[in-house]
C-alpha positions in Angstrom: -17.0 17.3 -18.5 -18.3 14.1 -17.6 -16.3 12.4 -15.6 -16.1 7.9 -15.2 -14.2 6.9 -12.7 -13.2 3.3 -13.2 -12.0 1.4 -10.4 -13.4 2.1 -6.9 -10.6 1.5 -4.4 -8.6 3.9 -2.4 -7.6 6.1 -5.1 -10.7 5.9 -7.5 -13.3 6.6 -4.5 -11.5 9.5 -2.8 -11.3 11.1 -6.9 -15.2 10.3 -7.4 -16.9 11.9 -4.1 -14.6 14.8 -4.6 -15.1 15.5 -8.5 -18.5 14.9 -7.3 -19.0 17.8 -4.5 -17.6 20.2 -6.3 -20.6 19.3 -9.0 -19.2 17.4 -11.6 -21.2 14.6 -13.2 -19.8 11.3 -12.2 -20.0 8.1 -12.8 -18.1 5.4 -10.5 -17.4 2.3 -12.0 -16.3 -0.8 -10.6 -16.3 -4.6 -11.5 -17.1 -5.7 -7.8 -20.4 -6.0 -7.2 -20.2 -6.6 -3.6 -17.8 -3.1 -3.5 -21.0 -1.3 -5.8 -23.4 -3.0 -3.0 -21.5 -1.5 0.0 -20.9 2.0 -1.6 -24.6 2.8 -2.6 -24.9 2.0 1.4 -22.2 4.6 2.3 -19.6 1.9 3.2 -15.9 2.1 2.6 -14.7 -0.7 3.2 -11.0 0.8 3.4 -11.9 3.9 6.0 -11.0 6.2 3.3 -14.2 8.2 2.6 -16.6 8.4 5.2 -20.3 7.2 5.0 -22.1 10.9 5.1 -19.7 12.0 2.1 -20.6 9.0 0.0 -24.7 9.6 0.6 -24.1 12.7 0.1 -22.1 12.8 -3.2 -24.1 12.4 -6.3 -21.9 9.9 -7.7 -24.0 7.3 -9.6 -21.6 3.7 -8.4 -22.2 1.2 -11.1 -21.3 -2.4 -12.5 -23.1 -1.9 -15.6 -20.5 -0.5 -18.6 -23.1 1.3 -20.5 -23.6 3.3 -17.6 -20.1 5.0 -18.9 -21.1 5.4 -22.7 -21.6 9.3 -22.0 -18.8 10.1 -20.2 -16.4 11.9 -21.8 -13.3 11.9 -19.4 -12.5 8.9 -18.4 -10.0 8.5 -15.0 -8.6 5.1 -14.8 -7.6 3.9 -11.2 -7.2 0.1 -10.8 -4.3 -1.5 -9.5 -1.0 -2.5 -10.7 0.5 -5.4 -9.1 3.2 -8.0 -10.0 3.1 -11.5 -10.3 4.9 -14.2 -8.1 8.4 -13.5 -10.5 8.4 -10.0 -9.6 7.2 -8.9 -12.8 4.3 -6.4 -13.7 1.1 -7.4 -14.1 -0.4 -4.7 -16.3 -3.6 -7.0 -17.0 -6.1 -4.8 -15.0 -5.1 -1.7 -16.6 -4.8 -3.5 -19.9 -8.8 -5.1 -19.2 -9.7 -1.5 -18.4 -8.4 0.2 -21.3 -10.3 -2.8 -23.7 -13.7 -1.6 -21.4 -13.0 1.6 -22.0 -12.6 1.5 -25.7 -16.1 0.0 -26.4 -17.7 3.6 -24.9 -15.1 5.8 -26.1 -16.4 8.5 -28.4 -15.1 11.4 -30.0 -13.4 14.4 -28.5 -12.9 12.3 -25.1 -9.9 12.0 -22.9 -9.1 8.7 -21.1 -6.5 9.8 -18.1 -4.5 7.2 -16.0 -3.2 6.9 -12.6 -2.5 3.7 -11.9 1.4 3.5 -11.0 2.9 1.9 -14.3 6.6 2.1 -15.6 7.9 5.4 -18.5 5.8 3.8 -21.6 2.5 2.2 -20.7 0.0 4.8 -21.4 1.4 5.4 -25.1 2.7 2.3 -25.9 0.3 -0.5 -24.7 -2.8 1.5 -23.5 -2.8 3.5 -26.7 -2.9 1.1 -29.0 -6.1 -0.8 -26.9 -7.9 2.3 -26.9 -7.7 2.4 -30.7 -8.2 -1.2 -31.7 -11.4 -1.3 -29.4 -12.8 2.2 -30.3 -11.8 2.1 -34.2 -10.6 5.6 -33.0 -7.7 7.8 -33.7 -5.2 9.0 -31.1 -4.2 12.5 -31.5 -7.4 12.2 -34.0 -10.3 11.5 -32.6 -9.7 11.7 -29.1 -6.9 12.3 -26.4 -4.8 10.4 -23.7 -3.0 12.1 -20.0 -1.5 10.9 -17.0 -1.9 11.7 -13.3 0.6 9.7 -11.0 -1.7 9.0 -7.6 -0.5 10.2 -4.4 -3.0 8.5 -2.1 -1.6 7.7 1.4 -3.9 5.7 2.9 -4.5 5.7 6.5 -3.2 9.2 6.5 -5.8 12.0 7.5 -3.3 14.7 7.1 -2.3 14.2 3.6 -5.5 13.6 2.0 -6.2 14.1 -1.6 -7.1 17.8 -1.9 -3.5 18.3 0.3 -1.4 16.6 -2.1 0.4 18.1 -4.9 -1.3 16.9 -8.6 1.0 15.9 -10.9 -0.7 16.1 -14.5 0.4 15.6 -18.3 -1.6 15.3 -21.7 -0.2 14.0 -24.8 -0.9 17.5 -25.9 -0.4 20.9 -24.2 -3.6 22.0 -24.2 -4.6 18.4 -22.8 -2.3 19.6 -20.1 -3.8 22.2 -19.4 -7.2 21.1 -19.1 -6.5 18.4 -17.2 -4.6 21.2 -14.5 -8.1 23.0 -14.7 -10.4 20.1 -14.1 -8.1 18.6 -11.2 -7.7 22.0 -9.7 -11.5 22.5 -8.8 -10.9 19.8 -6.4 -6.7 20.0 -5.5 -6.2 22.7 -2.9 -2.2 21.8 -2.2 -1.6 23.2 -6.4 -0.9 21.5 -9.7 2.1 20.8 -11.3 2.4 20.7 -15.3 4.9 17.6 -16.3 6.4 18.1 -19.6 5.1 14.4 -20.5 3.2 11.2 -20.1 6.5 9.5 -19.6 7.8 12.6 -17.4 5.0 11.8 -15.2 5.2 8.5 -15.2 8.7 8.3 -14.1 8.4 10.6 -11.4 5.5 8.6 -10.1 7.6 5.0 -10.2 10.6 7.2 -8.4 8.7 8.1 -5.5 8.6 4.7 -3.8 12.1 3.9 -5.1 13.7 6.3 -3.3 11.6 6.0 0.2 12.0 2.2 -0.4 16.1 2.5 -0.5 16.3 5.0 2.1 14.3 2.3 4.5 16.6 -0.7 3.0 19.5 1.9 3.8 18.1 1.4 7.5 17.2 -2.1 7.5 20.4 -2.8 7.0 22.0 -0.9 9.1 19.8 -1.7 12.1 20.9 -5.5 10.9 24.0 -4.4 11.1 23.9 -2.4 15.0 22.3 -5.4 15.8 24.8 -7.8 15.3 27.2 -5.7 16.9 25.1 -4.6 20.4 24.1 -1.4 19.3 20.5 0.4 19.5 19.6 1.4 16.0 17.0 3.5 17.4 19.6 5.3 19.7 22.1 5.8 16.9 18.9 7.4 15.0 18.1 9.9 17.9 21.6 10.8 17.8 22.0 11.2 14.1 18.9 13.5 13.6 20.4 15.9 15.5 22.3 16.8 12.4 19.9 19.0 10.5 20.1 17.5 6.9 20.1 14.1 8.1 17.1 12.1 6.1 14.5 10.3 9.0 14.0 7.0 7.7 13.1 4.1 10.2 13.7 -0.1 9.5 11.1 -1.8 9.8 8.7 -4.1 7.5 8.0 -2.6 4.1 5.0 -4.2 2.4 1.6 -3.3 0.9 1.0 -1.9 -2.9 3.3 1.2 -3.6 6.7 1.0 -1.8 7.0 -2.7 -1.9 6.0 -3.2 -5.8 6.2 -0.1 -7.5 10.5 -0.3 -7.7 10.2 -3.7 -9.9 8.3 -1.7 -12.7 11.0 0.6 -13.3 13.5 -2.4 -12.8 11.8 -4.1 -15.4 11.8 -1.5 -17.8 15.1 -0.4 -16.9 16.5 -4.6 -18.3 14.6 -3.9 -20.9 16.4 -1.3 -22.1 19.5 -2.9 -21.3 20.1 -1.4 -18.0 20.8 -3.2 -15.2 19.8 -1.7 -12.0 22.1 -2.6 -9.2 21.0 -0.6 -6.4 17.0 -0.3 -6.5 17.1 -4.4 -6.4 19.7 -4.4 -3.9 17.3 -2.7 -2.1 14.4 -4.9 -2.8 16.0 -7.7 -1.7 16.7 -6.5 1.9 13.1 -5.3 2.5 11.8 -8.1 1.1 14.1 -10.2 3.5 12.8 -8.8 6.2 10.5 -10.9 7.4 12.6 -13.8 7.2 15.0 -11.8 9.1 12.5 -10.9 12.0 11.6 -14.6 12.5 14.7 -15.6 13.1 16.0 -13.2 14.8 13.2 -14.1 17.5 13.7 -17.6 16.7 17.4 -16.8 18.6 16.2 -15.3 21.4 14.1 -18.2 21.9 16.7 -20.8 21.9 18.8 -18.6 24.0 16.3 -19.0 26.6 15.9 -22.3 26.4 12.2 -22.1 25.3 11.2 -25.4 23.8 10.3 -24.5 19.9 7.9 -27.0 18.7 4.0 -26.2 19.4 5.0 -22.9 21.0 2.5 -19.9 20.5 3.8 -16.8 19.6 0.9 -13.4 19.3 1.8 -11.3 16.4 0.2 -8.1 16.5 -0.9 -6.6 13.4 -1.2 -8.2 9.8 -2.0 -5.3 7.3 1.1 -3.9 5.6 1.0 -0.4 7.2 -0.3 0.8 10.6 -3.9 1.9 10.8 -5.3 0.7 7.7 -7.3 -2.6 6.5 -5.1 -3.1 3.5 -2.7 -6.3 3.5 -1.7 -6.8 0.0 1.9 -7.4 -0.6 1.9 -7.8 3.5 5.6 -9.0 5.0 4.0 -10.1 8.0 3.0 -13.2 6.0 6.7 -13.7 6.1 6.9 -13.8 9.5 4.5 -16.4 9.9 5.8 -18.3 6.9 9.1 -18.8 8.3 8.1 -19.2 12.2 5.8 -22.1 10.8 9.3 -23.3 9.2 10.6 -23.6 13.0 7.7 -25.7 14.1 6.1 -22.6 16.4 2.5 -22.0 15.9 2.1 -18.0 15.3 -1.8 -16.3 16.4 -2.2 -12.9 14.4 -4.0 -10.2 15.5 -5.4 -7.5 13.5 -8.4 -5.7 14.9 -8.5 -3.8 11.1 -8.5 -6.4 9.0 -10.9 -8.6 7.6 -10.0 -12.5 8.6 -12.0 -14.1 5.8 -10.4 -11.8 3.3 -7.3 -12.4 4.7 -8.3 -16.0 4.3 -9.1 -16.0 0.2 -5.4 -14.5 0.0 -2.9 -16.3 1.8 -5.2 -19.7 3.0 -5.7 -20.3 6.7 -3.6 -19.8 9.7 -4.4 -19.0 13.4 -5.8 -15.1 13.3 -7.9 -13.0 15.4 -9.9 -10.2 15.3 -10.1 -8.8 18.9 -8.4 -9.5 22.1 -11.6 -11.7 23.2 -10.5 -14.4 21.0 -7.0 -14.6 22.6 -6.8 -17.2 25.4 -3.1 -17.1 26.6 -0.4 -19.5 26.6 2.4 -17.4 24.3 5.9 -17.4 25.0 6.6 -14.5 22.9 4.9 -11.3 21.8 6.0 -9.7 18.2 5.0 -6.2 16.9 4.4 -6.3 13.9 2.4 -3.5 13.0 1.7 -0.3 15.2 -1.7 -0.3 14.8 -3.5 3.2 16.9 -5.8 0.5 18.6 -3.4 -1.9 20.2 -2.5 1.9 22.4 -5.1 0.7 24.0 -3.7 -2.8 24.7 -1.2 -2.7 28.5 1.8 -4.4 28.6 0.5 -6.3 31.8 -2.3 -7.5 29.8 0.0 -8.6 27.6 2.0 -10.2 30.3 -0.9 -12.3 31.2 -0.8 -13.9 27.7 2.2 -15.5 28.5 2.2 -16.6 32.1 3.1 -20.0 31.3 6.0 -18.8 30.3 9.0 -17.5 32.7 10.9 -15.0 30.2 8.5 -14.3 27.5 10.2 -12.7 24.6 8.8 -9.1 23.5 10.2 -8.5 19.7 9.1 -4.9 19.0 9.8 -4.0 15.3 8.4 -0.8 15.5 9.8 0.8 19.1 5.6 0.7 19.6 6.2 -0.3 23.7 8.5 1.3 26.6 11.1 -0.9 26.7 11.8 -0.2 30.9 8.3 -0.8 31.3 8.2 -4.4 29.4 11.0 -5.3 31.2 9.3 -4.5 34.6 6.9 -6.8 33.3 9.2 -9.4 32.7 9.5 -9.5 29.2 13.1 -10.4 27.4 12.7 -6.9 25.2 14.3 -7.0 21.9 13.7 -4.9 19.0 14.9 -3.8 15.4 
């Protein structure tokens, strides 16, 4: 087989260097010519793959379409967002398909992984594929899907660790497709009985982590309100041995946080209106809202004057460790504190400002600690970033000497709470 990978982010890289290594022909496609630029130097920009693996694949990275016209699998991977009305945006995979159809020959197979709802492949990519090829499906050549599992950030579940879900629109598509993804998936393969099985079971994923956390979220919400430490109840609760460990806490980024409204939206299109999934969006994607004002309280209880008052928010990317801040709620948080007259300073040492920038405009961020200069009257962790271990609560302390009781609001339980009070932080947390 030769293999085209098309889209080169944290799913379609990872796929490339490893088809690659274990000496299939690949070619990695991607529209970005700055991301072709940086990979044919060996740089990632999202950490996943490391420089020596990408020198040392033989993946040939390319803008140029034509580079693709002798491939004869072809591995979709771009992303699958929604819009600002919470509705899919299947326009990249859609503008993929269309690319793909001008190279696709005979006796290929054009597999996707980008998370859609039960339906796209067959029903809208399908139909591209034919109209761009003058191709038959089930003819002339073949269509599968493999749901991606990527985790990014996570060095423990890499790809060859994760269970691959495949399906053809044929069996025996199916079962090629297990053979070519098990050269390079060590954790097994697992044989859905459909596209729209495998489909479904991708979109499912992320709805159930993303209720389970909305379970907490309001619950800690809820403890809060009435004096109680979520976190404590938690401890206590695990000690039962089929109780489910799931934490509150800020639930951005591409999967979790959009993935739940393209099963929604299929679901009312069927006629079925699903209650609890949005019920469960609509709490996560409170709570950044919720966090501001929750620190907005604290503040007025203390008496600190609101207007022109700094507050440091550590972290900005939508999940610790990594450089990736689409879909981020910690935008939230600085949305909202704006709303109260405070002026918020984020600091991400992972993520790129000027990227940050193009997506959300400008507000007050920093990259490293050198560019902080004091003055805060609270501190909110946002995001438990591995490098701000490094960062002391006295340090931190410093930031705020002009301030008597500087509020510490630590959503993620990141700092000893004893030790910020001995500080002389006002300690709160989710």
């Amino acid at each position: 087989m030769k293999i085209g990978i098309v889209g080169l982010g944290y799913v379609g890289l990872p796929l490339a260097v490893s088809f690659s290594e274990e000496g299939f022909d690949v070619v990695g496609f991607d529209l970005s010519e700055r991301r072709i630029k940086e990979l044919k130097e060996g740089i990632d920009r999202a950490g996943e793959v490391s420089r020596e693996k990408i020198l040392r694949s033989g993946v040939k990275f390319t803008t140029h379409l034509d580079d693709l016209r002798d491939r004869n699998l072809f591995i979709i991977t771009v992303p699958t967002p929604i819009d600002e009305h919470k509705i899919p945006d299947l326009s990249l995979v859609k503008m993929a398909s269309e690319m793909v159809s001008r190279v696709l020959k005979r006796e290929s197979i054009v597999v996707y992984e980008s998370t859609v709802y039960p339906g796209v492949t067959e029903e809208i990519c399908v139909p591209i594929l034919e109209n761009g090829s003058g191709l038959r499906h089930l003819v002339d050549f073949h269509v599968g899907y493999s749901p991606e599992r990527v985790n990014p950030g996570d060095k423990e579940h890499t790809l060859d660790r994760i269970v691959k879900v495949v399906a053809g629109d044929t069996p025996e598509v199916t079962d090629l497709l297990a053979e070519i993804y098990g050269r390079i998936i060590k954790a097994g393969i697992f044989k859905a009985s459909s596209i729209r099985v495998a489909e479904a079971a991708k979109v499912i994923e992320n709805v159930q982590r993303d209720l389970n956390i909305a379970l907490m979220n309001e619950l800690a919400m809820l403890f809060r309100t009435m004096g109680i430490p979520i976190k404590d109840v938690l401890e206590a609760a695990s000690t039962k041995w089929n109780f489910l460990k799931f934490y509150p806490g800020l639930v951005g980024g591409h999967c979790i946080g959009v993935d739940p409204y393209y099963l929604t939206y299929k679901a009312q299109e069927v006629g079925h209106h699903p209650e609890l999934i949005l019920a469960g969006r609509r709490v996560n994607d409170g709570m950044g809202k919720y966090v501001a004002g929750e620190l907005v309280k604290e503040l007025v209880k203390l008496n600190h004057v609101l207007k022109g008052a700094r507050v440091l928010i550590m972290g900005f990317a939508f999940k610790e460790n990594v450089r990736d801040f689409r879909n981020t709620r910690v935008m939230d948080i600085v949305s909202e504190l704006e709303e109260f007259a405070l002026k918020p300073v984020v600091w991400d040492p992972l993520v790129d400002r000027e990227d940050a920038f193009r997506e959300y405009g400008h507000f007050e961020m920093v990259s490293s600690a050198d560019e902080l200069k004091g003055g805060f009257c609270s501190i909110l962790l946002a995001v438990p970033h591995r490098a701000f271990r490094e960062v002391s609560l006295t340090y931190l302390r410093k930031l705020c000497l002009s301030s008597p009781k500087p509020v510490m609001f630590d959503v993620r339980w990141f700092f000893n709470e004893e030790e910020a009070k001995r500080e002389g932080f006002h300690y709160i947390s989710l």
